[in-house]
C-alpha positions in Angstrom: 124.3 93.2 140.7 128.2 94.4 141.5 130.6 92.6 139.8 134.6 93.4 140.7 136.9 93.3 137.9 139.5 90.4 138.4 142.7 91.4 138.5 145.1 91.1 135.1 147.3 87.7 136.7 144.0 86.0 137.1 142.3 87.2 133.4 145.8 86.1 131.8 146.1 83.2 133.7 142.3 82.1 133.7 139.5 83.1 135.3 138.7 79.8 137.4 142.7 79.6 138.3 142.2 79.6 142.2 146.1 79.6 142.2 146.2 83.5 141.6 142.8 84.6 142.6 142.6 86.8 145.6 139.5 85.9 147.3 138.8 89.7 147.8 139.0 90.2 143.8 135.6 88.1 143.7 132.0 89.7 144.7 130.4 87.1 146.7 127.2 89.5 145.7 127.0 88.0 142.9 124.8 85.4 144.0 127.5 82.9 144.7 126.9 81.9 141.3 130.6 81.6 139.8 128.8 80.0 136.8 127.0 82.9 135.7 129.8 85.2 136.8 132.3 83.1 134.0 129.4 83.5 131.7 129.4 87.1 131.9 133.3 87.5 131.9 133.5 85.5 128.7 130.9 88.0 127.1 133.4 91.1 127.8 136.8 89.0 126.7 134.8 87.8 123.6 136.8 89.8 121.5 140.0 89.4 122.6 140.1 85.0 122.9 137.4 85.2 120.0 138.1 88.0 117.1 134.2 89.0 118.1 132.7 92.5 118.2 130.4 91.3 120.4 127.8 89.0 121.5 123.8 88.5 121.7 122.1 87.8 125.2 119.0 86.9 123.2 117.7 85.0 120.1 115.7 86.4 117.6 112.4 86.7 118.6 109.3 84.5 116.6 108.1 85.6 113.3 104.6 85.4 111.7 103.7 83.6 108.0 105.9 84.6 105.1 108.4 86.4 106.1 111.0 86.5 103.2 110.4 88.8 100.7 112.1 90.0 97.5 112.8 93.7 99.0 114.4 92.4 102.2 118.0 93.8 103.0 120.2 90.6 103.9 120.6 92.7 107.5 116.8 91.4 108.5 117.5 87.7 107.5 119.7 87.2 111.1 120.0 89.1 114.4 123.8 90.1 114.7 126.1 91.8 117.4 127.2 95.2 116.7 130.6 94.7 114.2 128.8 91.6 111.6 127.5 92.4 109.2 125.7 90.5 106.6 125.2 90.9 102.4 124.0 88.4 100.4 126.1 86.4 98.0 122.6 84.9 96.0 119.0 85.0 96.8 118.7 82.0 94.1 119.9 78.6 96.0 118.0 76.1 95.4 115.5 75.7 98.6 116.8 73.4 101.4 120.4 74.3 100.2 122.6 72.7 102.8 126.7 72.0 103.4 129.0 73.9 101.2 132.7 73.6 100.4 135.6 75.8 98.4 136.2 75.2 95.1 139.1 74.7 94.2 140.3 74.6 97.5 143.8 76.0 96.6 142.2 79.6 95.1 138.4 78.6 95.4 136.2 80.9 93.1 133.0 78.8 93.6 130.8 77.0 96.5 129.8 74.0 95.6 126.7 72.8 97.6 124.6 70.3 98.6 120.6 70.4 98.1 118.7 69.0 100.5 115.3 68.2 99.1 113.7 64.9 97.9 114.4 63.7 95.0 111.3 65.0 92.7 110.4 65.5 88.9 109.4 69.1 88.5 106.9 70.3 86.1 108.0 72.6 83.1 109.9 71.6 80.0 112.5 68.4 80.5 116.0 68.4 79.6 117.2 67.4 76.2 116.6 63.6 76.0 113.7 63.7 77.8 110.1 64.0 78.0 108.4 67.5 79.3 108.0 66.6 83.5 110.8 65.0 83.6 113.5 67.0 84.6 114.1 66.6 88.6 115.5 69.1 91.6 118.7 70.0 91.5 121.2 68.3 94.3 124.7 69.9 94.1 124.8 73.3 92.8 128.0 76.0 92.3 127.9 79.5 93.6 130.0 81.7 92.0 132.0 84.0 94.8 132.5 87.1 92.6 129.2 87.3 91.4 126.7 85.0 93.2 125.9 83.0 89.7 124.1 79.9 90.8 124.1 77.0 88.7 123.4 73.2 88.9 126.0 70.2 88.9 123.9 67.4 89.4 120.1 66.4 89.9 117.9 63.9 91.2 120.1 62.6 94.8 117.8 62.0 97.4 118.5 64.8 100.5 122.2 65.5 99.0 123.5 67.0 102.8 127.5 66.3 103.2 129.6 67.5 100.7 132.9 68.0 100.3 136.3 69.0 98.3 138.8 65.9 98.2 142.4 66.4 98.0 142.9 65.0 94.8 140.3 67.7 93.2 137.3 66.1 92.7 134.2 66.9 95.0 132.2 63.9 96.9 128.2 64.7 97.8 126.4 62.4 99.8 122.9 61.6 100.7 121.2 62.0 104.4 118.6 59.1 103.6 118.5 55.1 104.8 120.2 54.5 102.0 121.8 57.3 101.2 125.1 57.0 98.3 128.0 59.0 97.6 129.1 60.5 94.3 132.3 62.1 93.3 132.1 65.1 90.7 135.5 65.3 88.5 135.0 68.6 87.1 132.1 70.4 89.2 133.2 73.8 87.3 132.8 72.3 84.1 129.9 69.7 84.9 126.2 71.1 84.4 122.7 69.5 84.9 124.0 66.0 84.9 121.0 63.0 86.6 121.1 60.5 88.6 119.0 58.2 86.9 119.2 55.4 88.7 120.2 55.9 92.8 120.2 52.5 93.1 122.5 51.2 90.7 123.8 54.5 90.4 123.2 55.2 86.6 124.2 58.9 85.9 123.0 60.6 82.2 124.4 63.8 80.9 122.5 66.8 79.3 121.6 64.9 76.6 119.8 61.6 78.0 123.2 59.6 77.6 124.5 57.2 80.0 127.9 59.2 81.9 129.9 58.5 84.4 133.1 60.0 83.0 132.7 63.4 85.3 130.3 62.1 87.8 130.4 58.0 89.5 128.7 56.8 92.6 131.3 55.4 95.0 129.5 52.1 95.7 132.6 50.8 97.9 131.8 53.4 100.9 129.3 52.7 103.2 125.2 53.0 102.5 124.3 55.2 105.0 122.1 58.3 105.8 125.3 60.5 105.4 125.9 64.1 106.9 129.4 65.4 108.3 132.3 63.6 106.6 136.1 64.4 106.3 138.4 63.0 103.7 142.0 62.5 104.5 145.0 62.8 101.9 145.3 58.9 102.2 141.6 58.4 100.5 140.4 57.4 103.9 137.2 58.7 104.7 135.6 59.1 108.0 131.4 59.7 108.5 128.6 59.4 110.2 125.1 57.9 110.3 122.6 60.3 111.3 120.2 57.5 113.0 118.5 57.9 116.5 118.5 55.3 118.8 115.8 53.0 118.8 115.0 52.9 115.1 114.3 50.5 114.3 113.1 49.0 117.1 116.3 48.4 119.6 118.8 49.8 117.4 121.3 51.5 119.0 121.4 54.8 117.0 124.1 56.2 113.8 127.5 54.8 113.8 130.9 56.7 112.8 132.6 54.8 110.1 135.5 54.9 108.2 136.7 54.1 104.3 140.4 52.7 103.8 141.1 52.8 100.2 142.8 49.6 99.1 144.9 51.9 96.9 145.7 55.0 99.0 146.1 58.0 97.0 150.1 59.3 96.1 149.3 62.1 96.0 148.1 65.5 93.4 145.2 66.0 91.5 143.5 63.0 89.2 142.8 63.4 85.8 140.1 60.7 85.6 137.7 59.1 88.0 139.1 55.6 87.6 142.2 56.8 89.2 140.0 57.8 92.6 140.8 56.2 96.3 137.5 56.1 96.3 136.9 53.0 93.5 137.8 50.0 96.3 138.1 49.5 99.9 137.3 48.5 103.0 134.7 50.2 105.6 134.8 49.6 109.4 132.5 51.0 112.3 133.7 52.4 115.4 133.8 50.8 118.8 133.9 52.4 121.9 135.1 50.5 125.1 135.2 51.3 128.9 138.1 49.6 129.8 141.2 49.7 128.1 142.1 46.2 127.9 139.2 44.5 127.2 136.5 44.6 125.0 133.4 46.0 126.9 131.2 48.2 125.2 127.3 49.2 124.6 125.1 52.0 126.4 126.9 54.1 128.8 130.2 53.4 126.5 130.0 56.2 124.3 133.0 58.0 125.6 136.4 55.8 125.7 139.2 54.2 123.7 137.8 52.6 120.4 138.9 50.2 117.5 137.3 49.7 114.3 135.1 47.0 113.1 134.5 45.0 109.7 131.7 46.3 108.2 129.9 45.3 104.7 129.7 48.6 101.9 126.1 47.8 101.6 125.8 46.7 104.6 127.5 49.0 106.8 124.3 50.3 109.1 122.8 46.9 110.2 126.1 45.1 110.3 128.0 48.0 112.6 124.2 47.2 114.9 125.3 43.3 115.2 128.8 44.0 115.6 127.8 46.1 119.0 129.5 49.3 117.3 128.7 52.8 119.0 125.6 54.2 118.3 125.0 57.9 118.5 121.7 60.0 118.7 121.7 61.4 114.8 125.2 62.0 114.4 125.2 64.8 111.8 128.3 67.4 110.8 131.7 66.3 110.9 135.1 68.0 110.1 138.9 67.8 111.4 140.2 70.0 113.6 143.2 71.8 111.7 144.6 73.5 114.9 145.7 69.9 116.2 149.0 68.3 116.2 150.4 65.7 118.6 154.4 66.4 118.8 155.1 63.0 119.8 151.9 61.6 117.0 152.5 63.9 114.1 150.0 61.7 112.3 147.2 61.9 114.1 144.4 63.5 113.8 141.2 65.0 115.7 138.0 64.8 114.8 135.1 66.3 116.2 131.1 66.3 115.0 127.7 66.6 116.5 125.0 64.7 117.9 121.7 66.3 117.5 119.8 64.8 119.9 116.4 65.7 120.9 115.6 69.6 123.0 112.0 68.2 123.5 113.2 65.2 125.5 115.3 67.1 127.2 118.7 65.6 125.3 120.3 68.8 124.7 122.6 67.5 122.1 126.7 67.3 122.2 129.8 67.7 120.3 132.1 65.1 120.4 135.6 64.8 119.3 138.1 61.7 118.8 141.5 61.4 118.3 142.7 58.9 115.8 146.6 58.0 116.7 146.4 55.8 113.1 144.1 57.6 110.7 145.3 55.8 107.9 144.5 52.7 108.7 141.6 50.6 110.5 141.9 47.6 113.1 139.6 45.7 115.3 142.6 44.4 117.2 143.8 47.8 118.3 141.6 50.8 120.3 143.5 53.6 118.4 141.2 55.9 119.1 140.0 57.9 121.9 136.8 59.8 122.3 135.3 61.8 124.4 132.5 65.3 125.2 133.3 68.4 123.8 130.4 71.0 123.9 127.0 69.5 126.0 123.8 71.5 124.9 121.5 73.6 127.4 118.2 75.0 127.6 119.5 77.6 125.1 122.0 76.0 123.0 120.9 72.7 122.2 119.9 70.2 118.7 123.5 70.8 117.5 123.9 70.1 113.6 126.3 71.7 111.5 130.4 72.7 112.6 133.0 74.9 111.5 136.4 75.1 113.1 137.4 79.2 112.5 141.0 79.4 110.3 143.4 81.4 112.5 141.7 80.7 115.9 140.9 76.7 116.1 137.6 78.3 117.8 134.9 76.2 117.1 131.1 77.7 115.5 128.4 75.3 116.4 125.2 75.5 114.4 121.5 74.6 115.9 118.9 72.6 114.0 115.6 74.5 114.7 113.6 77.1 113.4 115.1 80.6 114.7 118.1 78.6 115.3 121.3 80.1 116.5 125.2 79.8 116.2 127.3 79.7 118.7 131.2 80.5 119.3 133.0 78.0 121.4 136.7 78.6 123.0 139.2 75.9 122.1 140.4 73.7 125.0 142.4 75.7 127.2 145.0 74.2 130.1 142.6 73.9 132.8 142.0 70.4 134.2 139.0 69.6 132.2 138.7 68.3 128.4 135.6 70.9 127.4 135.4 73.5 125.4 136.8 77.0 128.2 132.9 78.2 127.0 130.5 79.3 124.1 128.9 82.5 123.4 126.0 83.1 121.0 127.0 85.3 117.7 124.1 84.9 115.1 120.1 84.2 115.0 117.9 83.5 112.6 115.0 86.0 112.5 112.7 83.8 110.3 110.3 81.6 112.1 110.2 79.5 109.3 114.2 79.2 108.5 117.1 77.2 110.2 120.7 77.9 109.6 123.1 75.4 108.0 126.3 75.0 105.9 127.9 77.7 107.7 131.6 78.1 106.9 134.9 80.4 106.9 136.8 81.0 103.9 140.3 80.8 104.8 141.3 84.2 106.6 138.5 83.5 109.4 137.0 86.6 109.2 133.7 85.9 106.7 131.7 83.2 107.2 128.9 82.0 104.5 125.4 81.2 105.4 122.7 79.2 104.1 119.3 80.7 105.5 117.6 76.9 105.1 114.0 76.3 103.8 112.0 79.7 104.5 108.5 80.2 103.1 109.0 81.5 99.9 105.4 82.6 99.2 106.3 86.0 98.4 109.4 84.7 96.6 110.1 83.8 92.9 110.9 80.0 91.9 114.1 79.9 89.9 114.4 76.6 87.8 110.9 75.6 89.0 112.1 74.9 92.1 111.8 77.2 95.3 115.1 79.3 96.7 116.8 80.2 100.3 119.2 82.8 100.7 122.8 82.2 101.2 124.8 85.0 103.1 127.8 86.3 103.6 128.4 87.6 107.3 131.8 89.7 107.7 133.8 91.1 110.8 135.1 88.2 112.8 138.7 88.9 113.5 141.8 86.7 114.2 143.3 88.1 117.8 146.3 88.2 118.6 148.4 86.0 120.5 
């Protein structure tokens, strides 16, 4: 098909600006399709709006049986354009290894990760203090950058998924089950092979079989919930999500976002001892969505709107945020804050996007969505502080979104599928057009093992390398490490920062 360039006014202006556009500058050839003709001009200006080399047109295609194998070059783990390149940083993750975040954040020489397998005993010789069979999987794990060193923080959390860095220097891990806890690690450098005992009461033991909670304490006053994405403001305030779909159980209306005022905010610098955490008291609140903007009206078709937040029990928080009539999501999972925002006349608010996963086999393509919060800090039933609305929908193609990362240098955001042979996906910040969207997406990455998903992805702080975790792959031609089986985590370089 003939395509005619558009001229330079209506590239630097935008391609849909019908204000410049000579109507003899567009091909009606093309199928009088202007969809697919915005697709294919966002392909070629992928590298200047997007730092990309290029772009892929298709996904990887389907692999047979085992395909990871101990003499495989990290290059045939993931389908890249022409530019990326990928190496590995360890081949000795602990299987189903999931989120990651810098540590420190400052100068960060480790990942520190989150594991996300059941909580199991493994066979083999126990820790000291215990009895052969009894040592279990481990859960948060750090990754040495220079070297690719894996070793294990903490064991035995139940699908440890969200994790994060705090600003006060500890790290908090959470679990994606029903009743999934958070921890907070004081010294995850320092800190090896500690247990969670007890998840319930959240009993932790050291190396030796001895009751602990100096470096490692569950955080009891957030919310019990299956946790994924989750951000954690300089405050202490903590906003989440519950990755629930609707209609489980029966009539429920699906996961929740919540948020955690501390009833001591933090002052500010690093702490020198859990007890002096945010984290140890507070109050937790779910978020409603309205459709007017006066009056409270809210349930299905309100999940875009102004919103206030709710009371909501710690222990509590799922099935109470259900009776209050708080917004449900379908399986709300990755969450961060968007670091390229700033409101001039607001300088204290904040955006917040993260995904719903949805379902491709239903046809529910999945969705990004994105809040603004004009008074992070705080939490009111009273006042609809918040606004939310679509980011990214899903497609045929691009669809069961789970894991986010907003690019340093660029505010692009990299959306990550959920499925085997998944993909990830570049999308263009909000541009000055009339809509709210994301100007487009482009695919960038695909996992060539049938058997793998991608997850965790993330950029280090210039924006140009991004670290992988090649999730859960058949590792029958692969060595267990610590009893336990491995994925891959990779480091894929060549994304540039353009220039403005």
């Amino acid at each position: 098909m003939k395509l005619r360039v558009l001229s330079a006014a209506v590239l630097a202006a935008g391609v849909g600006n019908a204000a410049t556009a000579d109507e003899a500058d567009i091909d009606h050839g093309f199928d009088h399709d202007f969809g697919r003709f915005a697709e294919a001009r966002l392909k070629t200006a992928a590298r200047p709006l997007m730092g990309l080399p290029g772009t892929l047109n298709q996904s990887a295609p389907a692999t047979d049986g085992a395909y990871r194998t101990e003499a495989q070059p990290a290059s045939q783990q993931v389908l890249l354009p022409g530019g990326l390149t990928a190496r590995y940083l360890t081949r000795e993750a602990a299987d189903s290894t999931d989120m990651m975040a810098f540590y420190p954040a400052a100068a960060p020489t480790h990942l520190i990760t989150c594991v996300e397998g059941d909580r199991e005993e493994l066979a083999g010789d126990g820790l000291p203090g215990y009895a052969a069979g009894d040592k279990f999987n481990p859960s948060v794990q750090r990754i040495e950058l220079a070297t690719g060193k894996v070793e294990t923080v903490l064991r035995g959390m139940e699908g440890c998924d969200g994790i994060r860095a705090t600003p006060w220097g500890s790290v908090v891990a959470t679990e994606e089950t029903d009743d999934g806890g958070a921890y907070e690690i004081l010294n995850p450098l320092a800190t090896g092979n500690f247990t969670v005992q007890d998840r319930a009461t959240g009993a932790i033991v050291n190396t030796a079989g001895a009751p602990d909670t100096a470096q490692i304490a569950k955080r009891a006053a957030l919310p019990t919930i299956a946790w994924e994405g989750l951000e954690l403001l300089p405050s202490g305030v903590v906003i989440g999500g519950d990755e629930l779909r609707p209609g489980t159980p029966a009539d429920a209306d699906g996961g929740s976002m919540f948020k955690f005022v501390p009833a001591v905010p933090h002052a500010g610098g690093a702490i020198a001892s859990l007890a002096e955490s945010p984290l140890v008291a507070g109050s937790v609140y779910a978020l409603q969505v309205s459709c007017r903007d006066n009056n409270q009206q809210y349930g299905q078709g309100c999940e875009v709107g102004n919103a206030a937040w709710l009371p909501v029990g710690a222990a509590t928080a799922r099935s109470d945020a259900d009776t209050a009539g708080a917004t449900g999501y379908y399986r709300p999972e990755d969450l961060h804050l968007d670091p390229a925002y700033h409101d001039e006349a607001n300088p204290q608010a904040v955006r917040w996007c993260w995904t719903n996963t949805g379902n491709e086999g239903g046809a529910n393509y999945a969705e990004v969505m994105c809040a603004v919060d004009q008074t992070p800090d705080t939490a009111s039933a009273s006042t609809r502080s918040v606004v939310v609305n679509r980011f990214v929908e899903g497609d045929t193609d691009f669809n069961s979104f789970d894991n986010l990362a907003f690019q340093p240098g660029t505010g692009n955001l990299y959306v990550i599928e959920d499925h085997d042979n998944g993909d990830i996906f570049a999308c263009l910040r909000d541009g000055a057009d009339r809509d709210i969207k994301s100007d487009g997406c482009v695919k960038v990455l695909s996992v060539k093992d049938s058997s793998a998903e991608p997850t965790g992805f993330i950029f280090d702080a210039s924006g140009t390398r991004g670290y992988l975790s090649i999730q859960h792959s058949d590792d029958t031609h692969m060595p267990a490490v610590d009893g336990y089986g491995t994925d891959d985590v990779l480091v894929i370089s060549g994304f540039k920062i353009p220039k403005r």
